[in-house]
C-alpha positions in Angstrom: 0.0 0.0 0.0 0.9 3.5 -0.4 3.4 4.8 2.8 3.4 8.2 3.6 6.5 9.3 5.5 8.5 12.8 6.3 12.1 13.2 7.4 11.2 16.2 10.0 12.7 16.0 13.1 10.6 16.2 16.5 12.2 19.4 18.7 8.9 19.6 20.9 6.1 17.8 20.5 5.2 17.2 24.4 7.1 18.4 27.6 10.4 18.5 25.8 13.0 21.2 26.5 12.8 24.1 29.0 10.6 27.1 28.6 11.7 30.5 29.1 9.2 33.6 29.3 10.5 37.0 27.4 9.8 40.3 27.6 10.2 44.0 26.1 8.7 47.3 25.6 7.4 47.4 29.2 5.6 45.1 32.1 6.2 42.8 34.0 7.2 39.0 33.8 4.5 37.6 36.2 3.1 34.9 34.6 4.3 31.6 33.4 3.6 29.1 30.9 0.7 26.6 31.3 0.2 23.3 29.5 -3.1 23.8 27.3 -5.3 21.1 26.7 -8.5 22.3 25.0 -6.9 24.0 22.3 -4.0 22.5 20.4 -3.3 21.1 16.9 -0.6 18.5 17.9 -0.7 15.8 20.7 -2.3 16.3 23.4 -2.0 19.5 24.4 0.3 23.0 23.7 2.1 25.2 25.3 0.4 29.0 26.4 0.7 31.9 28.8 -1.3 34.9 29.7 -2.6 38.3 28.0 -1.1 41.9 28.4 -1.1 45.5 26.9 1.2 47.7 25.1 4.5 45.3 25.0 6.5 42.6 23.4 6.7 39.1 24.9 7.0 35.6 24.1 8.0 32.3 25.2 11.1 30.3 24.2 12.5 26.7 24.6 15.8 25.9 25.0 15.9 22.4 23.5 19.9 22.1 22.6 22.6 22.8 20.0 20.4 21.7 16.9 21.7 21.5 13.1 19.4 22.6 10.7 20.7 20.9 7.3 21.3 23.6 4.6 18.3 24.1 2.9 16.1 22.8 5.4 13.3 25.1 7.8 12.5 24.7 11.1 8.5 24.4 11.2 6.8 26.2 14.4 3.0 26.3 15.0 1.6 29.1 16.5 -1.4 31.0 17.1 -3.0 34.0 18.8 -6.5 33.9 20.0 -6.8 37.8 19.7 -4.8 39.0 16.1 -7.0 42.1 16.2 -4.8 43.0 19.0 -1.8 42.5 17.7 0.5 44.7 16.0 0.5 44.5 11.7 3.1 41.7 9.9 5.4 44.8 8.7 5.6 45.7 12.8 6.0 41.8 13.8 2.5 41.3 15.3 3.4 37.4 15.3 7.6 36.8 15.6 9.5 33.5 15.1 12.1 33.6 17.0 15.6 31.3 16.7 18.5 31.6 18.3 21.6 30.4 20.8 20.0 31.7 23.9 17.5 33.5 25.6 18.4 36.8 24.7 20.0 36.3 21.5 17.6 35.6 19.0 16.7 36.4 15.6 13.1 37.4 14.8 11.6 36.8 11.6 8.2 38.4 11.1 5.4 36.4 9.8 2.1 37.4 10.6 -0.1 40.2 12.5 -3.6 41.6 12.8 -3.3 42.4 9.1 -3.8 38.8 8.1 -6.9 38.2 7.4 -7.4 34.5 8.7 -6.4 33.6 12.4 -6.0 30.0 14.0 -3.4 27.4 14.2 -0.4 28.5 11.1 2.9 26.4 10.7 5.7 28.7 9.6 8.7 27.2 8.0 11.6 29.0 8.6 15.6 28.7 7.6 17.7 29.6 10.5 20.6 30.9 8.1 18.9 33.8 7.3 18.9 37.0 9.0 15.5 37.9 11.0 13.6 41.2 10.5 15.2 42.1 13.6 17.0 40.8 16.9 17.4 40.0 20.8 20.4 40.4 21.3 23.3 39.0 19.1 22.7 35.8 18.3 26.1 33.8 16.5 24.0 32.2 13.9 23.7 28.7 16.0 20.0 27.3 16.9 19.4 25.7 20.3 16.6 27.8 21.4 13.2 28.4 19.7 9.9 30.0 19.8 7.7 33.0 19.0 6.8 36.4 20.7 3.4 38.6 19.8 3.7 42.9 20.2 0.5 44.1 21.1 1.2 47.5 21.0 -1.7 49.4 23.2 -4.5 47.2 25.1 -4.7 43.6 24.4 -6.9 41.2 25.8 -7.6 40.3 29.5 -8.2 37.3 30.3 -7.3 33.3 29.5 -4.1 32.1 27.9 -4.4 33.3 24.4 -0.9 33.1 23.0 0.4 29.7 22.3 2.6 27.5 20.8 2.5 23.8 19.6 4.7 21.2 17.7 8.9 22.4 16.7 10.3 20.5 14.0 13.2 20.5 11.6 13.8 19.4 7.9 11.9 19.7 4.7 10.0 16.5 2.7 7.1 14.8 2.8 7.4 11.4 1.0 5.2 9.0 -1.1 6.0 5.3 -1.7 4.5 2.1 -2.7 1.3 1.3 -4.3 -2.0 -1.1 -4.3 -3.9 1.5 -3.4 -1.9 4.0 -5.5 -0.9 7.1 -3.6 -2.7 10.6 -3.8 -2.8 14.1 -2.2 -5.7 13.1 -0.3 -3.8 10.2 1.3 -1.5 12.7 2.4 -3.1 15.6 3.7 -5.3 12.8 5.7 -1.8 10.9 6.9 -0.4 14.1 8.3 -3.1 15.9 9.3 -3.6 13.0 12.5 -3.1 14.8 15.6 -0.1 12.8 16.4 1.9 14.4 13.2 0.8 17.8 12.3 3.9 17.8 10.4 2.2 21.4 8.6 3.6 20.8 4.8 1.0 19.3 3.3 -2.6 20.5 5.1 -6.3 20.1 3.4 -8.0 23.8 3.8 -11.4 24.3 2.6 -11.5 21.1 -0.1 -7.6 22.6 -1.3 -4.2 21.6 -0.2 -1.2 23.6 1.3 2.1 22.7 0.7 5.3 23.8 2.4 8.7 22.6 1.6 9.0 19.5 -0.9 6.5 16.6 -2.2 8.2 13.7 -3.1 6.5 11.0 -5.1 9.0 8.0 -4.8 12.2 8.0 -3.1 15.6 7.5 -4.5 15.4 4.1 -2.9 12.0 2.7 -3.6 9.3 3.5 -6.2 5.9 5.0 -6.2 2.6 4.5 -8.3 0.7 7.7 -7.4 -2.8 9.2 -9.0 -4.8 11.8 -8.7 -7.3 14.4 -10.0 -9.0 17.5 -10.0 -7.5 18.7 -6.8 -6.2 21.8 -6.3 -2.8 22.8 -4.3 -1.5 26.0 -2.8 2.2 27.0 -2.3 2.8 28.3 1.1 4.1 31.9 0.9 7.2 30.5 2.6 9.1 34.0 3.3 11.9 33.0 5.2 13.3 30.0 3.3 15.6 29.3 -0.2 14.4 29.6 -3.3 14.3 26.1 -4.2 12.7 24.8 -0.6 9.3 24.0 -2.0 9.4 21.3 -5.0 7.5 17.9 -6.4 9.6 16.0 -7.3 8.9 12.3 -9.0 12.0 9.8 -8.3 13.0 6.5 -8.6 13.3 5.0 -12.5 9.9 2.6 -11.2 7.9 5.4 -10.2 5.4 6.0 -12.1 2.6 9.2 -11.4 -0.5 10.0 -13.3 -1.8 13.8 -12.9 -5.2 15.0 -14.1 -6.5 18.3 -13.8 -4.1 19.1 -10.9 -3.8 23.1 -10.5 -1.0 24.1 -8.5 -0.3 27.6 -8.0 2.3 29.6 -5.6 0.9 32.3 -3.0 4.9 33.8 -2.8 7.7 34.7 -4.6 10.3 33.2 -2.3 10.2 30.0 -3.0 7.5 29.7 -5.9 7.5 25.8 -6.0 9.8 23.8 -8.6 8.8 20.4 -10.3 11.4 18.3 -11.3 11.8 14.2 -12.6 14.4 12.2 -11.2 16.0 8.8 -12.5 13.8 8.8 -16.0 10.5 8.1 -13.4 6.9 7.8 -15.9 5.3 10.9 -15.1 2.2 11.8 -17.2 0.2 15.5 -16.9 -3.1 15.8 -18.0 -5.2 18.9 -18.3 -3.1 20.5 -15.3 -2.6 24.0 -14.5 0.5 25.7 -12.8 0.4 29.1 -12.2 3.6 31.7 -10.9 5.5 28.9 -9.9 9.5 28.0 -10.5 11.5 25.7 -13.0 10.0 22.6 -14.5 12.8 20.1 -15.2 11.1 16.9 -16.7 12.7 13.7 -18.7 11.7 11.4 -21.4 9.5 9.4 -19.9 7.6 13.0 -18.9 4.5 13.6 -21.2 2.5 16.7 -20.5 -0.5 17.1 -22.7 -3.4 19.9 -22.5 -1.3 22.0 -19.6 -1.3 25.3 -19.1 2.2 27.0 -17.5 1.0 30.4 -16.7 3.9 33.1 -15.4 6.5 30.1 -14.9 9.9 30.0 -15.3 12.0 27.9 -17.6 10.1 24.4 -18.5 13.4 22.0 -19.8 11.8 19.2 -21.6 14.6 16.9 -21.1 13.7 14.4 -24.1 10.0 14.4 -22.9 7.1 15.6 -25.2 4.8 19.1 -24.5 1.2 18.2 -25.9 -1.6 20.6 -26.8 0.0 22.5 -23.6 -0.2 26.1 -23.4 2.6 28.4 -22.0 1.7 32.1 -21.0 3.5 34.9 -19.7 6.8 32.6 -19.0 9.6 34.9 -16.8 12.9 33.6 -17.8 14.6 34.5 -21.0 13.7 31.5 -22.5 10.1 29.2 -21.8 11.1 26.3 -22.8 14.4 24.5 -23.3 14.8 21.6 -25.7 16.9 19.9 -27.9 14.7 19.1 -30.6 11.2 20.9 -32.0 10.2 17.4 -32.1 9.3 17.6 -27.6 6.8 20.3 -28.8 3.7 19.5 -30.8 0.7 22.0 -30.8 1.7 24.0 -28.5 0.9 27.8 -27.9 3.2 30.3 -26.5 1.9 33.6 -25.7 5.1 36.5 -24.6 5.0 39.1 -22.3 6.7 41.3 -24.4 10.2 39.7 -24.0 12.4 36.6 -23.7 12.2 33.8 -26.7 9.8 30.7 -26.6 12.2 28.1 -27.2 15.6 27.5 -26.8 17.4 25.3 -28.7 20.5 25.5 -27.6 23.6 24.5 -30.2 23.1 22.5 -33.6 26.3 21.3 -34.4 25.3 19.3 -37.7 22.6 20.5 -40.4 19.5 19.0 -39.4 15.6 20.2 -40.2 12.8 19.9 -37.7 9.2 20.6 -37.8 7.2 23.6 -36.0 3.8 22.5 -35.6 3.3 25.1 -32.9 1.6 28.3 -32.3 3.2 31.8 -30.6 1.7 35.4 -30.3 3.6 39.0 -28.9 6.9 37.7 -29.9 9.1 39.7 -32.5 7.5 40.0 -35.7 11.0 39.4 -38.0 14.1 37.1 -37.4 16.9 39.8 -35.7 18.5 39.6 -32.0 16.0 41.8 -30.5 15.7 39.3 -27.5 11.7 38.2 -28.4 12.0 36.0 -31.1 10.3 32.8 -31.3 13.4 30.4 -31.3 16.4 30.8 -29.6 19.4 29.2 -31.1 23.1 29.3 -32.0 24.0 27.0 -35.3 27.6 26.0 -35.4 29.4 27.3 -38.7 28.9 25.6 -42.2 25.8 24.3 -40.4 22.2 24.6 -41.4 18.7 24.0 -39.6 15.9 23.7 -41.6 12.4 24.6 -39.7 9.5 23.4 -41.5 6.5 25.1 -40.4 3.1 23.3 -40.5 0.3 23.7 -42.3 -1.7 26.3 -40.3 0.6 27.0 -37.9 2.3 30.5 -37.0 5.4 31.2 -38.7 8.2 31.3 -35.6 10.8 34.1 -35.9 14.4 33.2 -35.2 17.3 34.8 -33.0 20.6 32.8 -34.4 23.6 33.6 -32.3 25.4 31.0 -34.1 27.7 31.4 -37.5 25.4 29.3 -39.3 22.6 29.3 -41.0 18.8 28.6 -40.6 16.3 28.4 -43.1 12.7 29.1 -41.8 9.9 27.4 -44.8 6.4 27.8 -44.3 3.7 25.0 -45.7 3.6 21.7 -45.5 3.2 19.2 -47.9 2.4 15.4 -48.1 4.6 12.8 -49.9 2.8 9.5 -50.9 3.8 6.0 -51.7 1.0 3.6 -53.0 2.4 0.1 -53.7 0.1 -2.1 -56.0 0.1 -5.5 -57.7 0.7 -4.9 -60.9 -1.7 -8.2 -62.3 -4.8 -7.4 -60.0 -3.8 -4.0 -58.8 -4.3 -4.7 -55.1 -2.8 -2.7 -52.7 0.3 -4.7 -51.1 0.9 -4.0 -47.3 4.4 -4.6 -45.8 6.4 -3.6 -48.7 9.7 -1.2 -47.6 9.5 2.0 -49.3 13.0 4.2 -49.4 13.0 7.9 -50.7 15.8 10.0 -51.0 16.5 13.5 -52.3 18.3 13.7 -55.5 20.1 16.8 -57.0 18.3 19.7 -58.1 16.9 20.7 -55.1 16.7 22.4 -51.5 17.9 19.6 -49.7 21.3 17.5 -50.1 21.5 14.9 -52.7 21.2 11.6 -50.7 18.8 13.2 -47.4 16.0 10.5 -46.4 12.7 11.5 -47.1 11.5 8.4 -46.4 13.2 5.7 -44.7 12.6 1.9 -44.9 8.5 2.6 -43.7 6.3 -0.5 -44.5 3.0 0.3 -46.3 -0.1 0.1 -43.9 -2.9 -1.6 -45.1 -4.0 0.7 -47.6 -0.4 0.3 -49.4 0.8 3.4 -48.5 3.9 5.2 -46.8 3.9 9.3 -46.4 6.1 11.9 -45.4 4.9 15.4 -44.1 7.1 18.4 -44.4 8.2 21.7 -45.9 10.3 22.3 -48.8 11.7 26.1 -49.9 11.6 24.3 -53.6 10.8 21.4 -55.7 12.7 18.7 -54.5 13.4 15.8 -57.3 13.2 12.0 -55.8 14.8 8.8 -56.1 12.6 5.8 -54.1 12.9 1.9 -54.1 10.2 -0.2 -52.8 11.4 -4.1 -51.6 8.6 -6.9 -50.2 10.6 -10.3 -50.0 9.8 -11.2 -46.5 9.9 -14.9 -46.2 6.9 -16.3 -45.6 5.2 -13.5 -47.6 4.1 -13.0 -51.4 7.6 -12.1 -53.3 8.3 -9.6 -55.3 10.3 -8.1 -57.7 12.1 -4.8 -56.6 10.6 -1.5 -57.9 12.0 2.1 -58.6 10.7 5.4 -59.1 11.8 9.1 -59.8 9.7 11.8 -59.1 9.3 15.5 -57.9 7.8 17.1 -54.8 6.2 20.2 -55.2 6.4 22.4 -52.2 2.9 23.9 -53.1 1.3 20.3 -53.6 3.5 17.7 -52.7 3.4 14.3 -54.2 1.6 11.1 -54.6 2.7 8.5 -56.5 1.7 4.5 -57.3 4.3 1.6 -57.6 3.4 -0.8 -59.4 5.4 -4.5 -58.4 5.6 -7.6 -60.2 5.6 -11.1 -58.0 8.3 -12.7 -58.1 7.8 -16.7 -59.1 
């Protein structure tokens, strides 16, 4: 069955450590900490203390020298019965507070009466960045952790309002197994037991919020996960790395199926990468992803029908874009691949700069086909930094892009020596291979075509290459040409067991307005 797992690491979940009461901007230290246990999110109970007016205070727990791995957040839940009390976020109405004692402690502002939903909140934080402001001077170690509230004039009188519940360290939530297959419900339901609020992957109001990174499959042990038409929030993570909230799919026997899954990040910080790991099967159906990071897929990764709305860079890896459309992309180039052939029928709208695609170096003359769409991007071939295509062809090099029938022409940015050769229209070659005593159509023969002199391509370049007729005795090609392009084809059917026949040759020319069609008559060969 599906396992659900997380490498966080327990700092207080229930009576661990020693806590401190702290103080500033005025009154007295005359309350202490009581155990709460009508109103907690974790265990069996949380930590609280009392009200006041017009100061700062908190309470802290020394737990012991603690390494936070690099990259990592330590996740604290807090709450405040009374946030219209409190201070706004910009003033540090709610404060995280890490530090190496006491009164050294950096304080990282992450809420106040400005927010406009109260109740239990898990904040991730990294202890390697600096806090909005500090006690003290702490040396940048972490042994001591909590939170303090400013209520700057009167604040509530009565009960324990301010509290504090589970302390832990590290970053993923994990996904293996299978039979049932995993899902996001399973894991919003698996951590949401009051034994392990771990707080990175919650269900709020029918949605999901994550914080930190989803794994589906570990490097060690595989994953069949599926799901649909859910939808998942990216914490607005403030005070972590950039890359600290990511799915990623791993293990080369994982395999995940997505369907209208919209994913879309609340912050900036740390927007929410996706990346495939190991060559894991990883199909996207119909998804959406909206102002989040880097996609870095593989080819076993088929996306069809997205949408990738305000992204950044989407490398395709070898994997195939479907159908998909990508809007608004921020990074100077949308998509990175290595061959137009990982894109068919997409649409790429601009923003007014950056390129499309990127295609990186072409070393050897080569042609691909553009069956793709784009709109707002450069309207001629030049270096103004919004053409369609990015590329640099190597020199004495040449890429052909064949555009396809009734899709936009792309414009071109070459940084290369070489050359490229945009031709628009598409046009069919055909094969039909009949018996020449009944003229039936013969399936299975081998047709070969090859360019001969006289036109836009090379003498020799396969047009088509060793395709078998279907049933209808028929092998086609589909491409552009700048020219009429003269032909040379051979068609062979002497596969044992089979009907023999005599091999057949044919010259012809395709017109790049019309094309060609052409029958091949074969005699038997008794």
């Amino acid at each position: 069955m599906a396992t659900y797992a997380t490498d966080l690491t327990d700092l207080y979940t229930d009576n661990e450590g020693t806590w401190t009461l702290i103080s500033s901007g005025g009154g007295g230290q005359n309350a202490t900490t009581d155990p709460e246990t009508d109103d907690y999110i974790q265990g069996n109970n949380c930590i609280s203390r009392n009200p006041w007016s017009s100061s700062i205070r908190g309470i802290v727990n020394t737990i012991g020298a603690t390494t936070v791995a690099t990259g990592d957040a330590v996740y604290i839940w807090t709450k405040a019965d009374v946030a219209q009390a409190l201070a706004a976020k910009a003033s540090g109405g709610i404060q995280c507070l890490i530090g190496n004692s006491t009164t050294a402690l950096e304080c990282y502002y992450v809420s106040g009466s400005d927010d406009p939903f109260g109740g239990w909140k898990c904040y991730a934080i990294d202890p390697d960045l600096t806090g909005d402001t500090q006690i003290g001077s702490p040396d940048g170690t972490t042994s001591v952790f909590g939170v303090r509230w400013n209520v700057p004039s009167s604040g509530p009188s009565k009960g324990f309002p301010f509290k504090i519940d589970a302390i832990r360290h590290g970053r993923f939530l994990s996904v293996t197994g299978n039979t049932p297959d995993g899902t996001f419900q399973g894991a919003a339901d698996f951590q949401g037991n009051l034994t392990r609020q771990w707080g990175q992957f919650q269900e709020v109001n029918g949605t999901f919020l994550m914080q930190g990174g989803f794994q589906i499959g570990t490097t060690a042990t595989a994953c069949t996960f599926s799901d649909s038409n859910r939808t998942i929030f990216i914490a607005n993570t403030e005070y972590v790395q950039s890359g600290f909230n990511r799915l990623e799919f791993r293990n080369a026997s994982t395999s995940a199926t997505l369907e209208n899954i919209t994913m879309a990040a609340l912050g900036t910080t740390s927007r929410g990468d996706v990346e495939v790991f190991n060559n894991a099967t990883v199909a996207l159906t119909g998804c959406t992803f909206t102002d989040m990071g880097t996609f870095d897929f593989d080819s076993n990764t088929d996306a069809t029908d997205c949408t990738f709305r305000r992204t950044d860079t989407i490398t395709v890896n070898g994997g195939l874009l479907t159908g998909c459309l990508i809007s608004n992309n921020r990074a100077t180039s949308a998509v990175v691949v290595s061959d137009l052939a990982e894109l068919d029928d997409c649409s790429f709208v601009s923003d007014g700069t950056g390129h499309a695609v990127n295609l990186g170096t072409i070393a050897a003359t080569d042609t691909m086909n553009w069956n793709n769409n784009d709109s707002g991007y450069a309207a001629t071939d030049g270096s103004t930094g919004n053409e369609t295509i990015l590329v640099s062809v190597a020199s004495g090099q040449t890429l052909t892009i064949n555009v396809g029938s009734g899709y936009s022409t792309p414009t071109v940015y070459n940084t290369g020596v070489g050359s490229v050769s945009v031709v628009s229209g598409q046009v069919t070659t055909t094969v039909t291979v009949r018996d020449i005593d009944d003229n039936s159509v013969i399936e299975n023969a081998r047709v070969y075509v090859v360019a001969d002199t006289g036109g836009p391509l090379s003498e020799g370049t396969v047009i088509i290459d060793k395709d078998l007729t279907n049933a209808s005795g028929q092998a086609s090609d589909t491409r552009s040409f700048a020219s009429n392009q003269p032909v040379v084809g051979t068609v062979r059917k002497a596969s044992p067991g089979d009907t023999l026949y005599k091999p057949a040759s044919f010259v012809g020319t395709i017109n790049n307005a019309s094309g060609l069609s052409v029958t091949v008559q074969m005699i038997k060969d008794e």
